[in-house]
MARDOFI-640673 format. One record per residue (C-alpha): x, y, z; residue in three letters. Coordinates in steps of 0.1 Angstrom, whole numbers, padded with zeros to 4 digits, always signed. Each point is the difference from the previous one (the first is absolute). Layout:
MARDOFI-640673
XYZala
...
This chain:
MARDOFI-640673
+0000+0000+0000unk
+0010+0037-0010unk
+0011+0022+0030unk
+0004+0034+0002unk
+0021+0024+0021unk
-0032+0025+0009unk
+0016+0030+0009unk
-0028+0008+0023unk
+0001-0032+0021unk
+0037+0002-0004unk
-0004-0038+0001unk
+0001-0028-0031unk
-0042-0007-0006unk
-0013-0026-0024unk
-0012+0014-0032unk
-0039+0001-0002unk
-0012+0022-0026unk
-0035+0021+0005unk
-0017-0025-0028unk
+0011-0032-0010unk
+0027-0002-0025unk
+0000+0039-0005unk
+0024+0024+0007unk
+0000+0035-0001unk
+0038+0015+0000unk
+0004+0042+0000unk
+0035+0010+0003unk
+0008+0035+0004unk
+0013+0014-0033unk
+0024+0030-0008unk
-0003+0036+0001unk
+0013+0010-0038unk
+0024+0029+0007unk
+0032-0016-0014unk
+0013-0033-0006unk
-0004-0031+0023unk
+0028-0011+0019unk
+0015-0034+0014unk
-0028+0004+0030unk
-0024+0001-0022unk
+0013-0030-0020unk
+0003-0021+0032unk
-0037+0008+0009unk
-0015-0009-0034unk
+0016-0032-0002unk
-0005-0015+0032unk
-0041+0007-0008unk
+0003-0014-0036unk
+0014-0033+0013unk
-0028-0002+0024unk
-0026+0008-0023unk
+0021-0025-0021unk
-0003-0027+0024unk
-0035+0006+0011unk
-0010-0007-0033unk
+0027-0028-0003unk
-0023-0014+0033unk
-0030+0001-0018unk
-0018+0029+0016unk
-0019+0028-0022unk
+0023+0033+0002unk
-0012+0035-0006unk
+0029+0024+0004unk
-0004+0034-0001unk
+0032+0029+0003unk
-0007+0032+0002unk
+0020+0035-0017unk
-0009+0033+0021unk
+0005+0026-0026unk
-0005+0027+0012unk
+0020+0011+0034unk
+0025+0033+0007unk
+0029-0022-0009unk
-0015+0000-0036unk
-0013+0034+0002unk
+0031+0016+0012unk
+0018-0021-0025unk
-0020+0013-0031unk
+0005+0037+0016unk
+0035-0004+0000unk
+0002-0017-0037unk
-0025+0018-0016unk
-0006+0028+0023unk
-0038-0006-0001unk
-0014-0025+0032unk
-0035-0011-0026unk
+0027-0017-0023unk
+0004-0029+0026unk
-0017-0022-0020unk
+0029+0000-0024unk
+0021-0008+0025unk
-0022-0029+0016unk
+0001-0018-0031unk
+0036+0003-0006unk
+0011-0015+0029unk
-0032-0030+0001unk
+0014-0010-0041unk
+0034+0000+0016unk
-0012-0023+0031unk
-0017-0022-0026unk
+0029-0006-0020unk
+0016-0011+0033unk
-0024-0021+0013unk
+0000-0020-0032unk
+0037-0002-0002unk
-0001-0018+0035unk
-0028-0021-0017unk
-0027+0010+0027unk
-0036-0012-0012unk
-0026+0030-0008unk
-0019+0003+0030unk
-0039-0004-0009unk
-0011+0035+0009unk
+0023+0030-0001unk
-0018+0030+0012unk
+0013+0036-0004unk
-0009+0025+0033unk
-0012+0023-0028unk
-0029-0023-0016unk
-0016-0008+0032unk
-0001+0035+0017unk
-0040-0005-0002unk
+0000-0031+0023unk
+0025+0016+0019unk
-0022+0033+0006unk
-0032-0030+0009unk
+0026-0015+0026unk
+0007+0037+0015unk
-0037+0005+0003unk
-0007-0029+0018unk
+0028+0008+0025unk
-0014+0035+0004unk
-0037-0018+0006unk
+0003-0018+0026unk
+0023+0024+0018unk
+0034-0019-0002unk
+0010+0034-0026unk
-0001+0036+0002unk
+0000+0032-0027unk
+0025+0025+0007unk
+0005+0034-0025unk
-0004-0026-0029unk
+0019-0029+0014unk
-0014-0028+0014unk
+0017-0018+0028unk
-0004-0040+0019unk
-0004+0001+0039unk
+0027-0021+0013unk
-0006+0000+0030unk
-0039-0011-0005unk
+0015-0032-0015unk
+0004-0026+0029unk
+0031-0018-0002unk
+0019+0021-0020unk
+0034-0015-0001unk
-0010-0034+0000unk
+0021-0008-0029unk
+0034+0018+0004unk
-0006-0006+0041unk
+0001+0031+0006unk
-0018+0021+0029unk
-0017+0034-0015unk
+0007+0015+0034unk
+0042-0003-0009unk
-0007+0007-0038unk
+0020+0038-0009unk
-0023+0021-0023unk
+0022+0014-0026unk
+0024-0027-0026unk
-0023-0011-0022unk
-0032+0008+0011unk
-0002+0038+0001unk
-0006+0025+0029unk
-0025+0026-0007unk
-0012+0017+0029unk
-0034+0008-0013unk
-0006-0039-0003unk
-0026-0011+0035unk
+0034-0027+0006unk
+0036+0004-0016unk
-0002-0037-0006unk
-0027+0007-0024unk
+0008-0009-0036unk
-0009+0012-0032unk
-0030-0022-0020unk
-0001+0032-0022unk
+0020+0028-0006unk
-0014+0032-0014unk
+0022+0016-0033unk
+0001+0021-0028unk
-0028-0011-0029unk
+0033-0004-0027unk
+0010-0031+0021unk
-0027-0018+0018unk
-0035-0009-0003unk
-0035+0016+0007unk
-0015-0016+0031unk
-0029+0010+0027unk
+0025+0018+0020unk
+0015+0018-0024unk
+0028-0003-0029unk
+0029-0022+0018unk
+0018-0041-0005unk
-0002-0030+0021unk
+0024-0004+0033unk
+0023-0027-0007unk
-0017-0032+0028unk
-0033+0004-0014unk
+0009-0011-0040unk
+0012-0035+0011unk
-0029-0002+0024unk
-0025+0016-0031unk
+0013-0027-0028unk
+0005-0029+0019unk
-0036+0005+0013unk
-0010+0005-0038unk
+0014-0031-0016unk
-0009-0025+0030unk
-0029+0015+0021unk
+0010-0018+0027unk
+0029-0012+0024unk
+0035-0005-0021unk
+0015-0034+0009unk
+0036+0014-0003unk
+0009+0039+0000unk
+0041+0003-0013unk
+0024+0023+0000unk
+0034+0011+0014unk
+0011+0003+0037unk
-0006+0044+0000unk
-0036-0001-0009unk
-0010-0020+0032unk
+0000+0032+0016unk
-0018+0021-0003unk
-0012-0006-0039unk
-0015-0032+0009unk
-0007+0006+0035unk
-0024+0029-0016unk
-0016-0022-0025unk
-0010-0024+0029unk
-0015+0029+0019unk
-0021+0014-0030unk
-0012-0031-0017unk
-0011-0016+0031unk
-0017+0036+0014unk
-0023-0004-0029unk
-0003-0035-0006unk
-0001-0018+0037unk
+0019-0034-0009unk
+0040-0007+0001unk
+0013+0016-0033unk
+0023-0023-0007unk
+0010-0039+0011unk
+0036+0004-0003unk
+0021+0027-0001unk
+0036-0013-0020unk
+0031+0024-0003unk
+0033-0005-0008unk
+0031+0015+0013unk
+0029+0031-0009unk
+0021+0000-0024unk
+0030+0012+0016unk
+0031+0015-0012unk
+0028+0001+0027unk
-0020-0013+0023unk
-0025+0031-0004unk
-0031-0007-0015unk
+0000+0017-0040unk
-0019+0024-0009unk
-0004+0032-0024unk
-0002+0022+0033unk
+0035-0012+0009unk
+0011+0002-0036unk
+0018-0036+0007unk
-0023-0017-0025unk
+0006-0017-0035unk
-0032-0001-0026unk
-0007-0032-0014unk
+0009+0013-0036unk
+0039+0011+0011unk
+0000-0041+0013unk
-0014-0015-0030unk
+0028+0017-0022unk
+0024-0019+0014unk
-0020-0032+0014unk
-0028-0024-0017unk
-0033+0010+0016unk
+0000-0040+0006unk
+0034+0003+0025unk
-0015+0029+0017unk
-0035-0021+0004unk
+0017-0030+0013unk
+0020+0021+0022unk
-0026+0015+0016unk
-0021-0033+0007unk
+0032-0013+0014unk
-0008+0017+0029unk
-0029-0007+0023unk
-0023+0033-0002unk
-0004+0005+0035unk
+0034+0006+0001unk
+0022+0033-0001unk
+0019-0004-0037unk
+0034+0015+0000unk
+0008+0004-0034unk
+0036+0003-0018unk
+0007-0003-0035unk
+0025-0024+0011unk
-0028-0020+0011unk
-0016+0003-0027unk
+0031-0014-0025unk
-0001-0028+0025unk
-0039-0008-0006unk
+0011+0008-0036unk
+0019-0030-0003unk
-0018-0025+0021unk
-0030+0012-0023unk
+0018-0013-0032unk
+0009-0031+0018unk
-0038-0006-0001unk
-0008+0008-0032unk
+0030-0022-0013unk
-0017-0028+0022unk
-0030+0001-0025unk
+0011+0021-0029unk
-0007-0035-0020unk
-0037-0010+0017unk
-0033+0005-0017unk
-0033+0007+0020unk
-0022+0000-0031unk
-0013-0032+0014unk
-0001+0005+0031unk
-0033-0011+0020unk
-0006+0024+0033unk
-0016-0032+0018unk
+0033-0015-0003unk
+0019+0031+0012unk
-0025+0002+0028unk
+0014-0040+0005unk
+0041+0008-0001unk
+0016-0009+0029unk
+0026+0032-0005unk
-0029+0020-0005unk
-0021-0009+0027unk
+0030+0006+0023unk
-0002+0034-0013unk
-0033+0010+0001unk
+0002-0011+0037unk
+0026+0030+0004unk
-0029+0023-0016unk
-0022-0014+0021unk
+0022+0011+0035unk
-0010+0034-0007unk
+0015+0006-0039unk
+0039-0014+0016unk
+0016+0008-0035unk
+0032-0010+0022unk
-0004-0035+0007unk
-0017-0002-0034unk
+0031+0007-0019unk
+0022-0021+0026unk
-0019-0029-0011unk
+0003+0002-0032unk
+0034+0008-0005unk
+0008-0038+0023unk
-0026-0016-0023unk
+0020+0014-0034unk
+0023-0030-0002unk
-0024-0031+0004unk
-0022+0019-0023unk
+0024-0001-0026unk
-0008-0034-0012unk
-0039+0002+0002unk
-0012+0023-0032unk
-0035-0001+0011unk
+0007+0009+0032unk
+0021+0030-0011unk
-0025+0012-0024unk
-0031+0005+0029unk
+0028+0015+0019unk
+0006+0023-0024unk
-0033+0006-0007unk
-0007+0009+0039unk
+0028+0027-0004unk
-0012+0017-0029unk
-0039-0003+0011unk
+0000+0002+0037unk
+0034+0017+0008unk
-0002+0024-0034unk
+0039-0009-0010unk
-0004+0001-0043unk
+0037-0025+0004unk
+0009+0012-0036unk
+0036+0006-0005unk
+0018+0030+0013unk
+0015+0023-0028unk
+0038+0005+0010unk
+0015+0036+0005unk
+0017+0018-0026unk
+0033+0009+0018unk
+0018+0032-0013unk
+0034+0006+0014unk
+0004+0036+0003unk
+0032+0018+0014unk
-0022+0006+0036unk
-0002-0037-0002unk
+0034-0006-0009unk
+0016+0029+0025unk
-0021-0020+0030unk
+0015-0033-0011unk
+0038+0016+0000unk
-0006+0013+0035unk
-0011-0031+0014unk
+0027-0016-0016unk
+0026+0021+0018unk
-0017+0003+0032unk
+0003-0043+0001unk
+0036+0010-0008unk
-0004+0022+0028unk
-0014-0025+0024unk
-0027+0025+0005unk
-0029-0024+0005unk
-0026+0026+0011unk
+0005+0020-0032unk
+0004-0034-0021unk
-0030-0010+0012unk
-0024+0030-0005unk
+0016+0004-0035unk
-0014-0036-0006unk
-0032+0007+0010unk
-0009+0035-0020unk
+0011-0020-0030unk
-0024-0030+0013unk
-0029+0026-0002unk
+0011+0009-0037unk
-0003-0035-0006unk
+0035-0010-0002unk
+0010-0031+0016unk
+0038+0001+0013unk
+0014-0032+0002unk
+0037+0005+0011unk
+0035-0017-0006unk
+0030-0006+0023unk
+0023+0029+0011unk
C-alpha cells in the first residue's frame, strides 16, 4: 500500500483517496516573472513521477498546476522593460513559453488542467464574496481583506501559534486593517492593470488563486496539495484558512512538499541571487542527467547541489542507458511489468512515501543479474521511461574546444604539481572539471 509523508500529520499515512480509484493532484505552479530555476525543476519533477506512478498504480489522475500571471514581480518587471505596468501580459507569457520548454526538456507530463490567475478572476471575485458573506472577510477603501484570527486553528499546518506569528514579511502590515495579520483576498489598483469587481477596480491577493482554482476544477477536498517547502507558510497556510472558511470540510487530504535546493549549504534562491535557471543547466547537461539527478534524492530532503555532483550523476546516468541502449519495449505488456520481480522491488520504494533513493539503489544491484534476462530488462526499462520519466536514449557527447584560457589553466596546473602545490593543483582540476575537461594525470 501507497504511504505518504502528510505534512500536516508529520507522520507516514496510508494513501486513501476521497473516491475510489481517483485522484485529484494541484501542485502549486510558478509565478512568470523570469526564467525557472533548479528549485523549480526539483519541484516539478518529484510531482510528475507521482502523478506518474499513481497512474502506473492504476488510480484515475486529474492534475491541475497553476500560473499566477499577474503579481508586482510581473508588474514591476514590465515597468522596468517597457516602462508601462498594463504590458505584464507580455511579460507573463514570455516567461510561461520559457517554463514550458523546460518542463518538456525534463520530460514532465502535461498536467490535465493548467489554469492562468487571469482567466479565473470571475470565480475568484465569487470565492471573495462568499468570504465577505458570511463574515470571515471584510472591505476596506477597495480592498478586501480574510480575518485570520476568525479562522480557528490557524496554524495548524505550519504548527505555528497565531499569538507568536510577527505581522510584517510576507503578509503585509497596514495599520488601517481591524488585525495586521489580516491578508489581502483583494487588492484595490489602477483600471490599466487589474480588473473591475464589486469593490472597485483592483487583482486578487496571492492565497486566494490557489484556493479559487483548486475549488473550480475539483469542488471538493484535494486528495494531495504539492508544492515546495516555502509555500507551507503562509501561502498554503492561507489557502487552508479561506477555503475551509467558506466551505466547512478539510481542504485537502494530504499536504506533500519537497525540500531546498541549497547552494553552500544556503537554501537557492533569486532573493539571494545564488541560483542557476534551468536553461544555463541544460546548456551544458542533458535534461535526462539533471532529471535523474534530482530523483536521486529523496524529496523530503535538503538537495545540495554542485555541478560536480552533477558530472557524477552525469556518468552513472550513461551507465544506465548503456545498460539498455540495445532493449526494445515495443512489446512490452504493463501486466508483466506490474509482475517483474526488479520492478516490484521498486515500486515498493514508491510506495514508502516516493523513496527515489532506495529505488535507484536497487536497481543499480539488480543491473548485473539482469543482464542475461532480455525480457526482464525490457519491463525494466519500460518502468523507467513510464513511471520514473527517464527517455534512456543516448547522451550526445560534448564538443570540446581547446582555447588558450583552457590551455593557460592546464600549464598552471602542470607547474603547480611541479610545484607540489596540491591546493592550487587541485582547484585548477576542478574549474577545468566544470568546463568539462576531465584531467587524468601522469607521473612526475
Amino acid at each position: 500500500m501507497l504511504r505518504i509523508t502528510n505534512t500536516f500529520s508529520g507522520q507516514k499515512e496510508p494513501f486513501n483517496p476521497s473516491f475510489l480509484g481517483k485522484v485529484k493532484l494541484y501542485v502549486c505552479g510558478i509565478t512568470p516573472y523570469d526564467f525557472s530555476h533548479i528549485g523549480h525543476g526539483r519541484c516539478y519533477v518529484v510531482f510528475d513521477m507521482i502523478y506518474r506512478y499513481l497512474s502506473f498504480s492504476g488510480y484515475q489522475v486529474s492534475y491541475c498546476r497553476n500560473f499566477t500571471d499577474i503579481d508586482d514581480k510581473l508588474l514591476i518587471k514590465a515597468e522596468n522593460e517597457f516602462g508601462d505596468a498594463a504590458r505584464y501580459p507580455e511579460i507573463a507569457q514570455r516567461y510561461i513559453d520559457a517554463y514550458q520548454d523546460d518542463m518538456r526538456a525534463l520530460n514532465c507530463l502535461t498536467p490535465d488542467h493548467q489554469p492562468r490567475v487571469t482567466q479565473t478572476i470571475p470565480q475568484i471575485i465569487e470565492f471573495v464574496q462568499g468570504l465577505i458573506a458570511n463574515g470571515s472577510a471584510y472591505q476596506l477603501d477597495g480592498s478586501v481583506y480574510f480575518r485570520v484570527r476568525r479562522f480557528e486553528n490557524y496554524g495548524k499546518l505550519s504548527k505555528q501559534d497565531i499569538n507568536d506569528l510577527c505581522s510584517g514579511a510576507r503578509i503585509g502590515v497596514d495599520d488601517a486593517k481591524e488585525d495586521p495579520l489580516d491578508f489581502a483576498l483583494w487588492k484595490a489598483d489602477a483600471p490599466a492593470v487589474s480588473y473591475e469587481s464589486p469593490w472597485g477596480y483592483g487583482r486578487p491577493g496571492w492565497h486566494i488563486e490557489c484556493s479559487a482554482m483548486a475549488h473550480d476544477y475539483f469542488k471538493g477536498a484535494v486528495d494531495i496539495h504539492g508544492g515546495g517547502m516555502d509555500l507551507m507558510f503562509p501561502h498554503h497556510e492561507n489557502e487552508i484558512a479561506q477555503s475551509e472558511s467558506l466551505y466547512p470540510a478539510p481542504f485537502v487530504k494530504y499536504w506533500m512538499h519537497n525540500a531546498f535546493v541549497r547552494i553552500n549549504k544556503e537554501k537557492m534562491s533569486k532573493s539571494l541571487n545564488n541560483f542557476f535557471t534551468l536553461k544555463d543547466i541544460l546548456k551544458d547537461f542533458d535534461p535526462m542527467v539533471l532529471r535523474f539527478y534530482f530523483m536521486k534524492h529523496y524529496y523530503r530532503g535538503p538537495l545540495d547541489f554542485s555541478l560536480q555532483d552533477l558530472q557524477v550523476a552525469e556518468k552513472t546516468y550513461k551507465r544506465l542507458v548503456k545498460q539498455f541502449a540495445d532493449i526494445s519495449v515495443a512489446d512490452v505488456q504493463l501486466v508483466d511489468v506490474q509482475e517483474n520481480a526488479v520492478v516490484q522491488a521498486m515500486a515498493a520504494c514508491l510506495d514508502d512515501d516516493f523513496n527515489t533513493s532506495g529505488l535507484f539503489g536497487i536497481l543499480f544491484e539488480s543491473l548485473e543479474a539482469l543482464q542475461h534476462d532480455t525480457p526482464a530488462q525490457a519491463q525494466v526499462k519500460y518502468f523507467l521511461i513510464h513511471v520514473m520519466g527517464l527517455t534512456l536514449n543516448a547522451i550526445a557527447e560534448k564538443e570540446v574546444i581547446m582555447t588558450q584560457e583552457i590551455q593557460d589553466l592546464i600549464d598552471a596546473r602542470n607547474q603547480a604539481r611541479l610545484d607540489k602545490n596540491w591546493a592550487l593543483s587541485d582547484a585548477l582540476r576542478d574549474q577545468l572539471h566544470s568546463l568539462g575537461f576531465v584531467v587524468q594525470d601522469k607521473k612526475l
